[in-house]
C-alpha positions as CSV (number, residue, x, y, z in Angstrom):
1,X,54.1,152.1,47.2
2,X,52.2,153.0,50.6
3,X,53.6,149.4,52.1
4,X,57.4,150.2,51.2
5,X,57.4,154.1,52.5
6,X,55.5,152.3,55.7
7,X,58.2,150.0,55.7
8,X,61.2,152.0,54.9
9,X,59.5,154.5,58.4
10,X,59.4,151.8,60.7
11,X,62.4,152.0,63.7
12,X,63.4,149.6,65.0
13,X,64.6,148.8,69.1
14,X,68.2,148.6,69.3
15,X,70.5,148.2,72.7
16,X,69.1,147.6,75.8
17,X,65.2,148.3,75.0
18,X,65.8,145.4,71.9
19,X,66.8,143.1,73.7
20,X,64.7,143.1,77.4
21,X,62.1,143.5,74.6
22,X,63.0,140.3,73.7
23,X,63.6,138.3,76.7
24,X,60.3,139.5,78.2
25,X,58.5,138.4,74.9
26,X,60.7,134.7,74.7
27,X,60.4,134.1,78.4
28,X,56.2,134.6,78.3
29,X,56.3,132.2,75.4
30,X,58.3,129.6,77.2
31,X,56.2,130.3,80.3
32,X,53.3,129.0,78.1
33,X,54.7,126.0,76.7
34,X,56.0,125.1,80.0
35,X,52.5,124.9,81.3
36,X,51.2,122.3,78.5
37,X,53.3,119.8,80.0
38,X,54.5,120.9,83.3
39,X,51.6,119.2,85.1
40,X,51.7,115.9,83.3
41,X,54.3,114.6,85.9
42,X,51.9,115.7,88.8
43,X,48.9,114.4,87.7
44,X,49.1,111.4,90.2
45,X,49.4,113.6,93.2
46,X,47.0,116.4,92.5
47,X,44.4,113.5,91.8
48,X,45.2,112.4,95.0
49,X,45.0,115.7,97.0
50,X,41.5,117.2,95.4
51,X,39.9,113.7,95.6
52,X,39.6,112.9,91.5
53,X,39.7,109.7,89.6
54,X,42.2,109.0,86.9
55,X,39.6,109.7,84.2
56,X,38.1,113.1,86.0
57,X,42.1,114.6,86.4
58,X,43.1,114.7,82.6
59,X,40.8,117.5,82.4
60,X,43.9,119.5,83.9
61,X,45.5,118.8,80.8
62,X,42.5,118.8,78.5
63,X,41.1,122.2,79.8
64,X,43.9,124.3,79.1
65,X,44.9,122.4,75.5
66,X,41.3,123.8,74.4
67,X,41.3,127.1,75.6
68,X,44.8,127.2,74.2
69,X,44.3,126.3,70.5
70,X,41.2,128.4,70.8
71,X,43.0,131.7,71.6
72,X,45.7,131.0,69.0
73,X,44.3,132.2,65.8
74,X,42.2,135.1,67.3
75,X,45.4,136.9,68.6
76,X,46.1,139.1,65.3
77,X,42.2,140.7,65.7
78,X,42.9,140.8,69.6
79,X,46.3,142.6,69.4
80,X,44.6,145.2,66.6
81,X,41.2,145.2,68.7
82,X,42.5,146.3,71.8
83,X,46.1,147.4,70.9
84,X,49.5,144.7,71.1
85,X,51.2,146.4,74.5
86,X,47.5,146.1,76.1
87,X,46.8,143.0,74.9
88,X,49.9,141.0,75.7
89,X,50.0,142.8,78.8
90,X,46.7,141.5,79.7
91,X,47.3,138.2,78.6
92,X,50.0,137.8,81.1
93,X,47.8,139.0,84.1
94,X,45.5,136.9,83.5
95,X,47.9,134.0,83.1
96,X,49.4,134.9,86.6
97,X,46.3,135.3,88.1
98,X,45.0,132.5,87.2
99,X,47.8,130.3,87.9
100,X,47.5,131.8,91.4
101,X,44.0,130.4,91.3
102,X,45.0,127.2,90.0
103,X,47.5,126.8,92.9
104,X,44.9,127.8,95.4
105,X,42.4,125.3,94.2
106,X,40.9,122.5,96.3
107,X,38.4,120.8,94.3
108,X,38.7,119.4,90.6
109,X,36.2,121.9,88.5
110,X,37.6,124.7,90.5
111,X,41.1,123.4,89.1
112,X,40.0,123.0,85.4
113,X,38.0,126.7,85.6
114,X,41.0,128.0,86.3
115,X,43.5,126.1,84.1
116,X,40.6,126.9,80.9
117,X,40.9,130.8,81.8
118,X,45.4,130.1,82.2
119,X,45.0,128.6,78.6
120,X,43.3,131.9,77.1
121,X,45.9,133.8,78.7
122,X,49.0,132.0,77.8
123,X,47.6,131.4,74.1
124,X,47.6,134.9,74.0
125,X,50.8,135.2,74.7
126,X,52.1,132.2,72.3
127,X,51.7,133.6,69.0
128,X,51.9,137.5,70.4
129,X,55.4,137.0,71.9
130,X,56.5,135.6,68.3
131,X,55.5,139.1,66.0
132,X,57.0,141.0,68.9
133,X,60.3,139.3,68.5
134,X,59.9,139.5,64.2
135,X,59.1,142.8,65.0
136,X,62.2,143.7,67.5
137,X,64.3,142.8,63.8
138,X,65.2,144.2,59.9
139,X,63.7,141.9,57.2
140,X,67.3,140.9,56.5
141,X,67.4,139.5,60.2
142,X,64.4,138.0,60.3
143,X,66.0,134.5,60.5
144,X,68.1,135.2,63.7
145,X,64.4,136.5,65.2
146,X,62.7,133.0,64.1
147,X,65.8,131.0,65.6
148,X,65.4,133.1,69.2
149,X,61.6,131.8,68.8
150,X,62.3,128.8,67.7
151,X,64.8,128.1,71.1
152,X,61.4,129.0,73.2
153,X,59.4,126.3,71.3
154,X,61.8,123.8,71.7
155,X,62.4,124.3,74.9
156,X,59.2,124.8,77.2
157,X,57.5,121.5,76.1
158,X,60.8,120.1,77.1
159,X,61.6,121.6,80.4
160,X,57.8,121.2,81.4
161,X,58.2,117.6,82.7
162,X,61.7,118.4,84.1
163,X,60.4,121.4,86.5
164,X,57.3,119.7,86.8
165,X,59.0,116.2,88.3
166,X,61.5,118.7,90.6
167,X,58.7,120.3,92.6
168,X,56.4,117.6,92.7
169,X,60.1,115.8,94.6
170,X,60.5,118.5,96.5
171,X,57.6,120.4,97.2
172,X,53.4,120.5,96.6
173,X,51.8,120.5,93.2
174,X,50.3,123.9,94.2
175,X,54.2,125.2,93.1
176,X,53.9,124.1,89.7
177,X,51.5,126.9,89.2
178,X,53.1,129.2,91.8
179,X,56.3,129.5,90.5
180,X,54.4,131.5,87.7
181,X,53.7,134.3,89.7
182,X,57.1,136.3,90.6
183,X,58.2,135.5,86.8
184,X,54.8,136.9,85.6
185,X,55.0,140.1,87.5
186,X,57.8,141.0,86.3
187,X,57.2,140.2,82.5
188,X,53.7,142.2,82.7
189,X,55.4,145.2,84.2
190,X,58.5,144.8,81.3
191,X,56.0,144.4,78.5
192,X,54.0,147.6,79.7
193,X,57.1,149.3,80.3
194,X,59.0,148.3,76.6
195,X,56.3,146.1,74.6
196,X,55.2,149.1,71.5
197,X,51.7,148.6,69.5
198,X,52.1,147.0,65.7
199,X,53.1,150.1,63.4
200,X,49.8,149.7,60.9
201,X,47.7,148.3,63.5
202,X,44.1,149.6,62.8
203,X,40.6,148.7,65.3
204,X,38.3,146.6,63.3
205,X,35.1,147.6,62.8
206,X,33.2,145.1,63.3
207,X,34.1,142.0,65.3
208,X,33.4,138.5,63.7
209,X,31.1,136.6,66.4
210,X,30.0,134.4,64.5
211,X,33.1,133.6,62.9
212,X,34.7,133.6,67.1
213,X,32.1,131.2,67.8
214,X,32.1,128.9,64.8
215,X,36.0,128.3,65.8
216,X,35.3,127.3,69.1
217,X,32.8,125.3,68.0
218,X,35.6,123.6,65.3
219,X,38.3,124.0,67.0
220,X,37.6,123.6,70.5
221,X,35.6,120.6,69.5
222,X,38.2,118.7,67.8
223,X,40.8,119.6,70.4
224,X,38.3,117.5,72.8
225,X,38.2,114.5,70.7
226,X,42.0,114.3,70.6
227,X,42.7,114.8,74.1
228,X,39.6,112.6,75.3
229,X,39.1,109.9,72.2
230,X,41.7,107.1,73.9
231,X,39.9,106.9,77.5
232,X,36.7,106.7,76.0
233,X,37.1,104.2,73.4
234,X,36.3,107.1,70.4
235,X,33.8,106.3,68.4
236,X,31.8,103.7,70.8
237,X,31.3,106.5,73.0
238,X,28.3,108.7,72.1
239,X,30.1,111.6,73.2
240,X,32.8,111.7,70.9
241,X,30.6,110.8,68.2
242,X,28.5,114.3,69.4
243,X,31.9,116.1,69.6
244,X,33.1,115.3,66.5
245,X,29.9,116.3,64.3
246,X,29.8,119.6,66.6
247,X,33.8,119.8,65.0
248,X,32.7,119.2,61.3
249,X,29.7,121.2,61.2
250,X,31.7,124.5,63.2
251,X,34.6,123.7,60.6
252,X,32.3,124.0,57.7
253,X,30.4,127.2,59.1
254,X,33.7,128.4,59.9
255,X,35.4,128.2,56.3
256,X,32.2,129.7,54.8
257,X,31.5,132.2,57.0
258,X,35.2,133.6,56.8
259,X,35.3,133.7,53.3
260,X,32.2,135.4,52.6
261,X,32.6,138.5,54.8
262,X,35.0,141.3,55.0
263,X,35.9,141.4,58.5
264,X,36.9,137.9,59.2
265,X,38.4,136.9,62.9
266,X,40.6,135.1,61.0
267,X,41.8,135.3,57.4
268,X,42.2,132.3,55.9
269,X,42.4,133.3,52.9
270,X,46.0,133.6,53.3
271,X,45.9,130.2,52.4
272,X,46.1,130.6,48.7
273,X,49.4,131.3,49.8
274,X,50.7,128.6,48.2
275,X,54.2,128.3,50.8
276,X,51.9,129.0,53.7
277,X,49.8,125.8,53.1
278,X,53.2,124.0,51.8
279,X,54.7,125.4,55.5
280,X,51.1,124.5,57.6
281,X,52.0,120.8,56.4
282,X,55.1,121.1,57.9
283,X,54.5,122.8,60.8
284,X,51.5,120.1,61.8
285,X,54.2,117.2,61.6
286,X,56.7,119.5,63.2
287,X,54.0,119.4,66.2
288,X,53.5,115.6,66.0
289,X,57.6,115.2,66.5
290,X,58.0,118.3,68.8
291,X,55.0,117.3,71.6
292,X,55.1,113.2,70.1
293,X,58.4,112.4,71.4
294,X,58.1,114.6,74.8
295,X,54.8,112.4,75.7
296,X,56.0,109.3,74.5
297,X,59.6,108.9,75.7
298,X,58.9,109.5,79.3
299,X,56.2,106.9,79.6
300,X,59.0,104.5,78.1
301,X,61.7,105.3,79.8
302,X,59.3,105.4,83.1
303,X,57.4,102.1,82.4
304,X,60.3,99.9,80.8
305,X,63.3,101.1,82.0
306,X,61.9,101.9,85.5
307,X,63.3,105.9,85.7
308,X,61.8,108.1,88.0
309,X,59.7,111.4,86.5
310,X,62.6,113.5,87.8
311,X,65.9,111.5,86.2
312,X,63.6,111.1,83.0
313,X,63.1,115.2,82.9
314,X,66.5,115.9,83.6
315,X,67.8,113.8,80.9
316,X,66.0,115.4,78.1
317,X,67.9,118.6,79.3
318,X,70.7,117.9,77.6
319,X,69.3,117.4,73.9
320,X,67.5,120.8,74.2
321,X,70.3,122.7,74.9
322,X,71.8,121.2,72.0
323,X,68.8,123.0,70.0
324,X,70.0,126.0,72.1
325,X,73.1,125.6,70.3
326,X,71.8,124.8,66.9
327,X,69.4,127.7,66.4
328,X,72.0,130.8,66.0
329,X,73.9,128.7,63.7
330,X,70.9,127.9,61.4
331,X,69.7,131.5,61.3
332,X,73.1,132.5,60.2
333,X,73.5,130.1,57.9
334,X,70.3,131.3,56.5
335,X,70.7,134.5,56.7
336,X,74.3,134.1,54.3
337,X,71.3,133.2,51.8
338,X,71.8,129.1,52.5
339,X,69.0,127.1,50.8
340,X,66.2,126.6,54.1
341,X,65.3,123.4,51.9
342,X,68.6,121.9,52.0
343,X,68.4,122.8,56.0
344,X,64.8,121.4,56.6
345,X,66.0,118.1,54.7
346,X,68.9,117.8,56.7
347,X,66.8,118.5,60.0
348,X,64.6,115.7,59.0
349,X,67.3,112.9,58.2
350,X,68.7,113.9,61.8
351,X,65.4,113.5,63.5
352,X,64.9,110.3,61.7
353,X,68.4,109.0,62.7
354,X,67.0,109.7,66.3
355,X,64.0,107.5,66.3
356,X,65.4,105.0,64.4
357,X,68.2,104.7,67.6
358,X,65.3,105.1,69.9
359,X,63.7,102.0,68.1
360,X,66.7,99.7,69.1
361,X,66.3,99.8,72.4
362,X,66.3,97.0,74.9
363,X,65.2,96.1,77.9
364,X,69.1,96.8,79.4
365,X,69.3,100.1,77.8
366,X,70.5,103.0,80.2
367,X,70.9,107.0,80.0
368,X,74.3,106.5,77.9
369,X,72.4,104.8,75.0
370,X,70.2,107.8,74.7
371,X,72.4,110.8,74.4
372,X,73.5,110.7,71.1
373,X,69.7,110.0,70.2
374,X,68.7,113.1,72.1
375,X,71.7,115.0,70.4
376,X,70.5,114.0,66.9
377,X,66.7,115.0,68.1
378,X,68.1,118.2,69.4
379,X,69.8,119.3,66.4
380,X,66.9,118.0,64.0
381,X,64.7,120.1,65.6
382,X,66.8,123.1,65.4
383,X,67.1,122.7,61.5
384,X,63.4,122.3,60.8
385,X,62.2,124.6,63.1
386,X,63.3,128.7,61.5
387,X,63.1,127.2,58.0
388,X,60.0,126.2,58.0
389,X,58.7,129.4,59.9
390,X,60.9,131.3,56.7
391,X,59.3,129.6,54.3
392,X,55.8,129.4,55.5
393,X,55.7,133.5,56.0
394,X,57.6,134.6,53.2
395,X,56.7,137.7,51.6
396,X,54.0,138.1,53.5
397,X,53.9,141.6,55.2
398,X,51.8,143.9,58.2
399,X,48.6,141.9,59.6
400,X,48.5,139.1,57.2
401,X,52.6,138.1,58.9
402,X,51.0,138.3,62.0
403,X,47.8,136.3,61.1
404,X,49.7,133.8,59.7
405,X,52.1,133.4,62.3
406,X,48.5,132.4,64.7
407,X,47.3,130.6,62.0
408,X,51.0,128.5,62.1
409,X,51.3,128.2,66.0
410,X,47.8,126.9,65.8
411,X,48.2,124.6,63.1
412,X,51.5,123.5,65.2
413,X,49.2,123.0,68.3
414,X,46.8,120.3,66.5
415,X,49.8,118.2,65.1
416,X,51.1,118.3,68.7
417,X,47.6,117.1,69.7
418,X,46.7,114.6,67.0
419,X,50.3,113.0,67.3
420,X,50.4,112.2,70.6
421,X,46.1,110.5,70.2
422,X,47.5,108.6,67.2
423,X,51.0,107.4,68.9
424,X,48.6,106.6,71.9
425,X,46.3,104.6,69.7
426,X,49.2,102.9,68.2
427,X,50.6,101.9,71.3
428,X,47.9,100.7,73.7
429,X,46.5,98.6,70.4
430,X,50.2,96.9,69.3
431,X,50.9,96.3,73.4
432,X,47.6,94.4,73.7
433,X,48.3,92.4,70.7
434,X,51.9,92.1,71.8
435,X,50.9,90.6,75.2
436,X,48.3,88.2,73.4
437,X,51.7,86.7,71.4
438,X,53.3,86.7,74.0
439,X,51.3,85.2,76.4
440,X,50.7,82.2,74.3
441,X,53.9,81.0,75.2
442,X,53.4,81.3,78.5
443,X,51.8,77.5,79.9
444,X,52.8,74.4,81.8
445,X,53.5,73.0,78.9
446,X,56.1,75.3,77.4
447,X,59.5,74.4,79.1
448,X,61.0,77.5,79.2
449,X,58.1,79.5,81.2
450,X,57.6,76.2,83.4
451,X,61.2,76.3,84.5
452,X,61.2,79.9,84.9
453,X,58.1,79.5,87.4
454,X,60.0,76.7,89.3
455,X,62.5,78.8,89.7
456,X,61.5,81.7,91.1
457,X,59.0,79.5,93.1
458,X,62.1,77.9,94.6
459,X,64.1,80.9,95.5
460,X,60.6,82.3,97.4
461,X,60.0,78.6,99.0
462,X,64.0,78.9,100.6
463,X,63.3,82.4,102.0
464,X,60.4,81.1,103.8
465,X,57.6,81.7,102.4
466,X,54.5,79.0,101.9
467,X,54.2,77.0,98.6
468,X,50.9,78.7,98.0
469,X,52.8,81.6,98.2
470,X,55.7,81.4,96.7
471,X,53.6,80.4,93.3
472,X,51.6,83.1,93.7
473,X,54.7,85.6,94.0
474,X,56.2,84.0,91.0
475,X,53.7,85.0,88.8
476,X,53.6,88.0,89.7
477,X,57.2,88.6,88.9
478,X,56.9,86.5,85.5
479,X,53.8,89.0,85.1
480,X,55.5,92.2,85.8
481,X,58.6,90.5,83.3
482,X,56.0,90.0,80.4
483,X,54.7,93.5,80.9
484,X,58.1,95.2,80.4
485,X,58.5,93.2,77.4
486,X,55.6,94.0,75.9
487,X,55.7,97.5,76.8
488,X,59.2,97.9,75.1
489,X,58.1,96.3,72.1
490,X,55.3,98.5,71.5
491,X,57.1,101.9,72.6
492,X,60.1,100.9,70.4
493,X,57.9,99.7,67.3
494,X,56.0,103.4,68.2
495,X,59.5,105.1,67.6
496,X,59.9,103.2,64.4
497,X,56.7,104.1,63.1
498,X,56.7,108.3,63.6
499,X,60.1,107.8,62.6
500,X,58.9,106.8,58.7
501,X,56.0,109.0,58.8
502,X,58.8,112.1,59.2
503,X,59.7,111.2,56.2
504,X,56.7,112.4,54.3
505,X,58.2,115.8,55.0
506,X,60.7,115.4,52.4
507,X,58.8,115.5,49.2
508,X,56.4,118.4,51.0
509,X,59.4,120.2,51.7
510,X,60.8,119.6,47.1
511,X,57.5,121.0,46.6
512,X,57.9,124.1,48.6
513,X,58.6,127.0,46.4
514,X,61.7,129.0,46.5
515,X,64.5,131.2,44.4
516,X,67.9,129.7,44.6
517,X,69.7,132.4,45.6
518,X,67.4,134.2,47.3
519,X,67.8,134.9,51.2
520,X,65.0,133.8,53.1
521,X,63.0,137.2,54.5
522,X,59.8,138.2,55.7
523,X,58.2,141.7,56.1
524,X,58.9,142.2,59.5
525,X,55.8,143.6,61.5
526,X,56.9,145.8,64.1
């Protein structure tokens, strides 16, 4: 009774204040997203610059991924702790300061301090910038808030590589953490200025360190494992090993401790939700596709195919702004009351339809056989993306909404993570078993290979070089040959295999729970 007279009080923005309340919240999410994968391009030159080896630099990456998923679930007791406009607030000053540090950086640790402390900050802001939008909206317009979301989410992973291949063309990488700094002013003094504190907000009492710790033990833990498991060979190195009983035991500790006391940091005991468990399952492989496809594609397109960073980045333009397009039109169709199950379905099929076109490709493939691959993935996305959110939340109402919501984004996070260490896996294994098939065929006595090398030693022996040579040059080029080969087979086979595993979200999404009939709300929390 309490809940719907709170409800029926709350006001809600309208005009101008709605929407810069909006932009500023969607533009600090995308800021954030843009961040996980904006440096991947630059990694080559920053390495370079600050002195690191290959292995020491993907703690750029691995830094902020931690500190990231870390943040995520703790947001609904920060934002109640300290109050939403101070909290968001705060998360983007310390986002722009520290990518001001990060810029400014000349040795590696320095670097990854300051991309750990980024991470807190933008995590903050992830999950944050999402109850501010659900909040900026009626319950009966909670899809059209989900879709404005949804185009952020999307987006920044996507745009990442793209900016990040642009300024590390045409200027330094200290720009790719610069370029942070005017947009970051500006959204800290617009989220002061317009950003409100959650109506039914209330200071907890006590604050869960134990619980705070046991999830950066679990989480935190696990996060390292994923990001660092491939270079170090997983379980043959001791340290992963270490990591991943440090993840178990935190886990455990984790689940008990929250479930036994009445202040949790989190509260997972939203999970006998049975839709929000139904919704975290799709949200996890919604992760693996989302970040999946960003990190493998380039390294195909780039390795194979021979694009530059900056021609692959601008391509994959083109198939988000097709999600751009695709996201108002879902909300409304959802909104009408359309069935979110029918929608997910349909956002799967297209998705699979994209890697399945993905998995055909050939060695002479060029930017016009990936468009309508990219369109398909675009609009896929689009589909699965508000429905699922719908779904997952539905019903829920006040602080649980916005734990949920952290406890989603996070969940999203991990699949992100632990797709792109399994597609990894997958790949580096099937190339080096690829190359061991295909090398096989590759002797003096094999007539095809033998001519091949007399060939190419020829053309080398007539532009003057020495036998000596020549043979050695045409190895080489029958080498760099067999690498492309084996490279597209295992990228293309890599396509292929995410593309079935989508599938398994069709018979989660059947057994997802929902009233024909019924139009798809949530309590919004403003």
């Amino acid at each position: 009774m309490n809940q719907t007279l709170a409800a029926s009080a709350i006001t809600y923005p309208t005009g101008f204040t709605k929407w810069i309340t909006i932009i500023t919240a969607i533009s600090c999410a995308v800021l954030e997203l843009i961040d996980t994968t904006i440096v991947n391009v630059s990694l080559r030159e920053i390495s370079g610059s600050i002195g690191a080896t290959t292995t020491e630099i993907a703690w750029v990456v691995t830094a902020y991924a931690i500190s990231n998923v870390i943040i995520i679930p703790l947001t609904s007791m920060l934002s109640d702790l300290f109050g939403r406009r101070t909290y968001f607030t705060a998360s983007v000053i310390i986002f722009t300061v520290a990518s001001l540090m990060c810029g400014l950086s000349d040795s590696l640790w320095t670097l990854v301090f300051w991309r750990f402390i980024q991470g807190l900050g933008g995590g903050g802001l992830l999950s944050t910038a999402q109850t501010i939008i659900v909040g900026a909206f009626p319950p009966e317009k909670i899809s059209t808030a989900n879709a404005i979301f949804g185009m952020g989410i999307i987006m920044g992973p996507t745009f990442g590589p793209t900016l990040g291949g642009f300024i590390t063309e045409y200027k330094t990488w200290h720009w790719i953490f610069y370029v942070n700094i005017p947009i970051g002013i500006a959204a800290a003094v617009l989220s002061w200025t317009y950003i409100t504190d959650r109506v039914g907000a209330f200071k907890p009492k006590k604050i869960d360190w134990w619980g705070i710790l046991f999830l950066i033990m679990a989480i935190g833990s696990l996060q390292y494992v994923l990001e660092e498991g491939t270079s170090k060979d997983w379980f043959e190195s001791n340290e992963i090993v270490i990591f991943t009983i440090v993840s178990v035991f935190g886990l455990i500790a984790f689940i008990y401790r929250e479930l036994s006391i009445d202040y949790p940091a989190v509260n997972i005991k939203l999970y006998k939700n049975y839709n929000l468990v139904m919704g975290s399952i799709m949200n996890f492989m919604l992760g693996l596709m989302l970040f999946g496809t960003v990190f493998i594609f380039p390294l195909f397109a780039q390795i194979t195919l021979g694009w530059t960073p900056l021609q692959t980045g601008v391509f994959m333009i083109p198939g988000a702004l097709c999600s751009a397009v695709a996201m108002p039109l879902v909300g409304n169709l959802l909104s009408k009351g359309a069935n979110p199950k029918t929608i997910i379905i349909i956002g799967v099929l297209l998705t699979f339809g994209f890697l399945m076109l993905l998995g055909g490709a050939s060695i002479d493939s060029n930017e016009g056989n990936f468009y309508v691959p990219f369109v398909l993935r675009g609009f896929g996305m689009a589909f699965m993306m508000s429905p699922i959110l719908a779904l997952a939340v539905g019903g829920l109402q006040g602080k649980d909404m916005v734990q949920a919501i952290g406890l989603a984004n996070m969940i999203r996070q991990l699949g992100g993570a632990v797709g792109i260490a399994l597609i990894n896996v997958y790949v580096v294994h099937l190339n080096a078993q690829t190359r061991s098939n295909m090398i096989g065929y590759i002797n003096t006595y094999d007539t095809v290979s033998s001519d091949r090398v007399n060939t190419l030693t020829q053309n080398f022996l007539n532009s003057g070089y020495s036998f000596d040579e020549a043979q050695s040059m045409a190895y080489r080029m029958l080498e760099g040959a067999l690498f492309k080969q084996q490279s597209l087979v295992s990228y293309t086979q890599g396509f292929l295999v995410v593309g079935f595993t989508i599938l398994i979200c069709i018979p989660v999404v059947l057994l997802i729970r929902y009233k024909k009939g019924a139009k798809t709300k949530a309590i919004a929390d403003h």
